[in-house]
N, C-alpha and C positions, 0 to 999 in steps of 0.2 A: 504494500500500500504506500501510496504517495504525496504529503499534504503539502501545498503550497499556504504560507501562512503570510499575510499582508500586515505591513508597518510602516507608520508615515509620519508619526507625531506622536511626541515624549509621552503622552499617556499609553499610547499602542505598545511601546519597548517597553512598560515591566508590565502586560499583559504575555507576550507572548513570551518571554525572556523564560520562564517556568514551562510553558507549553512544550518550547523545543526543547529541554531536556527529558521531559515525562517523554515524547516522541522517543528518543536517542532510545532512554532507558526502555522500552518494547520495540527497540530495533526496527521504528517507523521510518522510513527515509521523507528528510524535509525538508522544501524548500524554499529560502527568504527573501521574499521581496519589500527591497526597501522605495517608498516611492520617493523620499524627498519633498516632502510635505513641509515638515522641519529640514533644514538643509544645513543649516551654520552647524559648525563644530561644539558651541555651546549648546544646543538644540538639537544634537541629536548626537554625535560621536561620542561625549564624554557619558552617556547613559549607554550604550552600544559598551564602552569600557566595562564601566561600573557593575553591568551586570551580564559578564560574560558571555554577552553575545556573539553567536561567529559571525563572521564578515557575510556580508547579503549576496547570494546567489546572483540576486540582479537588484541595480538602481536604479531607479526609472528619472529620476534628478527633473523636476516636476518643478520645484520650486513655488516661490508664492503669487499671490494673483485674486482676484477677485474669486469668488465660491464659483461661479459657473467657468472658468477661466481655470481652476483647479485642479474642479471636479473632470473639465472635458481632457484638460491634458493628463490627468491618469489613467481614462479611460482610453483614450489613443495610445499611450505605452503600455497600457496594460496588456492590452488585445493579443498582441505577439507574440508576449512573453506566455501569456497562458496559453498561446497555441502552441508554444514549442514544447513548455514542459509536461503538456498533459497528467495533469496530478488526477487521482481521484476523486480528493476534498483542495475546494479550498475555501480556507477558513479566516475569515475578517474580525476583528474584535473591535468594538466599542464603538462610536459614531462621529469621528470625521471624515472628513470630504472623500479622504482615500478609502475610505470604510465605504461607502455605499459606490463608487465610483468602481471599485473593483467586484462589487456585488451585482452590481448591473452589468457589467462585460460577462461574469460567468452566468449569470440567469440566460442570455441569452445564446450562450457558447455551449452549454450544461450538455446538452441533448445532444449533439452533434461527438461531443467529446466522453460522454457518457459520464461527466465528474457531478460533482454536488457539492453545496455551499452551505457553511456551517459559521452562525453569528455566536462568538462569546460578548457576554452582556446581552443578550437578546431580555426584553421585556421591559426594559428599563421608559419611564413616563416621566416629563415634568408637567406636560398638558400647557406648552408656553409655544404655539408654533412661529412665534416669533426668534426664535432659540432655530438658529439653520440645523444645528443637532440632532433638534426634536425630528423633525425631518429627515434625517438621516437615518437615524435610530426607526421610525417606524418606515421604510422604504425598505430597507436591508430585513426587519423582520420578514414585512411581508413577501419576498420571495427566497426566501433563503428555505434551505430542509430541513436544516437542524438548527434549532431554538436552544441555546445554552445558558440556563438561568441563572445568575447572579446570586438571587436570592427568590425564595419562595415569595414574597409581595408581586414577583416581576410574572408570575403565571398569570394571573386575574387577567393582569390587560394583554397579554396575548389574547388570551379564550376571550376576552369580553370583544376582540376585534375581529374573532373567527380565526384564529389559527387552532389547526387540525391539532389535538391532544397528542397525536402520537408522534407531533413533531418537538414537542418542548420535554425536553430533562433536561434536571436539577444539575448542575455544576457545581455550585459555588464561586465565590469570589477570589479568580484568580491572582487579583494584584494584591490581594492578604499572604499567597503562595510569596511573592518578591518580597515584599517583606518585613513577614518571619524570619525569610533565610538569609536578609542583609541588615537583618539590625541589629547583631551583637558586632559586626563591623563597623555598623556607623556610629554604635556609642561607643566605641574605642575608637574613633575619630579626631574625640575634641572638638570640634566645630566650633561650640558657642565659646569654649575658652580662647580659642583659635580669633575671636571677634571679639572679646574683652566683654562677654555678658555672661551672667549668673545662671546655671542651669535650672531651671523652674521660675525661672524669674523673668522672662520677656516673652516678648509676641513674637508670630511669624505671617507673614502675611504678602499673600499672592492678589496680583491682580490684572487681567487682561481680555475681560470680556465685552465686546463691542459695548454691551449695554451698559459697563461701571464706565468705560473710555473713551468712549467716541463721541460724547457730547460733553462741550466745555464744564456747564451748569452740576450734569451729575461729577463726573470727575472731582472738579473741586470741591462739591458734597463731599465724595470720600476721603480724599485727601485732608480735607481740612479734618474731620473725624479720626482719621490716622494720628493725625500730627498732634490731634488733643488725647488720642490713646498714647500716646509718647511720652505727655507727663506723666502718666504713670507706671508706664513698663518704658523700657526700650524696646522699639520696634524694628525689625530686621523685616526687608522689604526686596527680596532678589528683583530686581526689576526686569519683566518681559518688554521684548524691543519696543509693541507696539504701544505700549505703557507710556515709554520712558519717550518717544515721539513725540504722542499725543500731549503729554506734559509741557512739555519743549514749546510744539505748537499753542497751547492758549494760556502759554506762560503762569506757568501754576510752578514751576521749579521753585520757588520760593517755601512750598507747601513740603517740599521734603527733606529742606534742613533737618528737622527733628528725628529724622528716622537714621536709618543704618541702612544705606541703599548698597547693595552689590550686582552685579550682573548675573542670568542666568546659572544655575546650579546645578551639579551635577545629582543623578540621584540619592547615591548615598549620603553625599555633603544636606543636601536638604531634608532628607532624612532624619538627620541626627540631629539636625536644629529641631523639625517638627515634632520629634520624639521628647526631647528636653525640656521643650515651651512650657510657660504656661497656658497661653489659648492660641489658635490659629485663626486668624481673619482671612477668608477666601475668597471668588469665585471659582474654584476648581473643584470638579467634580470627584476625581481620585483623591483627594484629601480630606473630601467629607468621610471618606471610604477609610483610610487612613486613620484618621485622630479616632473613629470608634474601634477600629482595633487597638486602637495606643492607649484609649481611656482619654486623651487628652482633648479639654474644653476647643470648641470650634464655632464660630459664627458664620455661615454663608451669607454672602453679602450678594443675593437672588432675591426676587422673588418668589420664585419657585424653583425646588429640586426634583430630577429625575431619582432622586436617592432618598425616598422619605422612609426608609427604614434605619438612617442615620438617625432622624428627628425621633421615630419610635420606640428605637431601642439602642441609640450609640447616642451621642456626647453632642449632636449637631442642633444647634437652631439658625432659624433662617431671621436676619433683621427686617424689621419693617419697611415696607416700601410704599413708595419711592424713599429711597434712601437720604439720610437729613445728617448732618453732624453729630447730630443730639441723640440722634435715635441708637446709631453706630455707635457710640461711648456706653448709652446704656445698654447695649447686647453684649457689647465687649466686660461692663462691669458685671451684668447677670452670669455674663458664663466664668468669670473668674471666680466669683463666691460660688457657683456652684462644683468647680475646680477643685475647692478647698477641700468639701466635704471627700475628698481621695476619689480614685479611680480605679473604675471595676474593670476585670477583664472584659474583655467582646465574647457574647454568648449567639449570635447570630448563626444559625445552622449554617455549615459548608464555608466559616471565613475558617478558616483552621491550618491553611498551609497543603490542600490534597486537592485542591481545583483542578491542576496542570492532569494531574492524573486521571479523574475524575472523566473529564475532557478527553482525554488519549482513547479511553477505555467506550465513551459512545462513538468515537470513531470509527473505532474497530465494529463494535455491533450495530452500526449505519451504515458500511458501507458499501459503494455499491455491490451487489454479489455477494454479500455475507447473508449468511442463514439468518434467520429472522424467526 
């Protein structure tokens, strides 16, 4: 058997990063395509390092561009490369552009090649189709074969959109798999000593989603809220490019004196920050996923999450929106006194470190020409 596995953007590498060794280990032959979605060496090679992945089969070197400009040139590199390597599965994880972009070349390649397409994170909702994700995310379910669930919350809205039962099993949550298995490395790191801040003692906080950055008004909403979280913790803030642009452009630079700015991180390096913190302020979706395995307090700075079993059972609230200064300081003060009270393990079925497996093992019994 033969899986071709799609990676295009820092949350895809510690999805699949587990996958292809659970492969290796049943002696599945794999094939990596990287598209270049993330393309900078901050953005994509130093996670490639960090978590041993082997070098990509093929680059499709795609680069950035508008969403339809993205999406169309993965799908023109895709096309060949999947003709040449005729896999059996191939298998896309999570939902960016490269995600459903390569799911749409094999939906209609499938039949001719006799392969099949298999989504990890399959079920996942925010119910915000303003979110290009959201869209991605239900595009890729809906034609994909095999539905790989994150978490039990994520079957509902399958079934409730009419996908076939016997196409979703239970996976788990494989970027809990990365890490389990990189975080006695990353706290023997040092990081936050490494940055002159107290371990349990500052914030972390990610930011780069059109809708926190691309309009002048909300942006310095957040920032200014950042910078009043500053008096009270230090704030460490890796700055994503299109962040630290967009900043630049409606001259809000002033707004990040207070903070502790560095440039994109590697995985383990921000690992070991996010592990250490006291709370994380985010838009990012693998970090809600994150800080409830770590126990550690998190604010999504959304309206709405595709991951509300962070909110139900892990460590995440979402701040009020539209987002205000005011409102940002008090989600960041609710979730540190809630911090205090210590932190429980993650009890969430299937976040436990056996996803990649998990995931190997319905391949094998979906595929095509296997007994059934």
């Amino acid at each position: 058997m033969k899986v071709l596995l799609v990676a295009g953007a820092r949350p895809n590498f510690m999805k699949v990063a587990p996958i292809l060794k659970a492969l290796e280990r049943r002696d599945i032959e794999s094939v990596l395509v990287h598209t270049g979605q993330h393309y900078d060496a901050q953005m994509s090679d130093a996670f490639f390092s960090d978590l041993s992945i082997k070098n990509p089969d093929y680059h499709l070197g795609v680069g950035s561009g508008s969403h339809a400009e993205q999406t169309a040139r993965v799908m023109l590199a895709f096309e060949p490369v999947l003709l040449e390597a005729r896999p059996d599965w191939v298998l896309v994880v999570g939902d960016v552009n490269s995600t459903v972009a390569c799911a749409l070349v094999t939906s209609k390649l499938r039949t001719a090649l006799g392969c099949r397409l298999a989504h990890v994170e399959a079920g996942l909702r925010s119910g915000d189709w303003a979110m290009p994700e959201e869209v991605n995310r239900v595009v890729t379910d809906r034609i994909s074969d095999l539905l790989l669930l994150p978490s039990e919350d994520a079957r509902e809205n399958l079934l409730r959109e009419g996908a076939p039962p016997e196409r979703i099993v239970f996976a788990g949550n494989v970027m809990i798999d990365t890490l389990l298995a990189q975080l006695p490395a990353a706290l023997a790191a040092g990081v936050p000593q490494r940055m002159n801040v107290v371990p349990g003692s500052y914030a972390v906080c990610t930011l780069h989603r059109p809708s926190n950055v691309d309009a002048p008004d909300t942006l310095r909403a957040v920032l200014e809220g950042l910078s009043r979280v500053a008096e009270r913790l230090p704030v460490i803030l890796p700055m994503h490019p299109r962040t630290r642009h967009k900043a630049d452009e409606f001259g809000l630079g002033s707004l990040l004196e207070r903070m502790i700015i560095t440039g994109p991180l590697g995985y383990r390096d921000m690992l070991s920050l996010v592990a250490q913190s006291a709370v994380v302020l985010t838009d990012s979706g693998g970090l809600q996923e994150e800080t409830t395995s770590l126990g550690v307090p998190c604010v999504t700075l959304r309206a709405q999450t595709e991951r509300p079993i962070t909110v139900v059972q892990g460590t995440n609230r979402l701040t009020p929106w539209p987002i205000r200064s005011d409102t940002l300081l008090a989600s960041f003060e609710d979730a540190v006194e809630r911090g205090r009270s210590g932190r429980s393990p993650c009890t969430i079925r299937g976040w436990d470190g056996s996803a990649a497996e998990r995931i190997a093992i319905a391949l094998e019994e979906f595929a095509p020409g296997a007994p059934r």
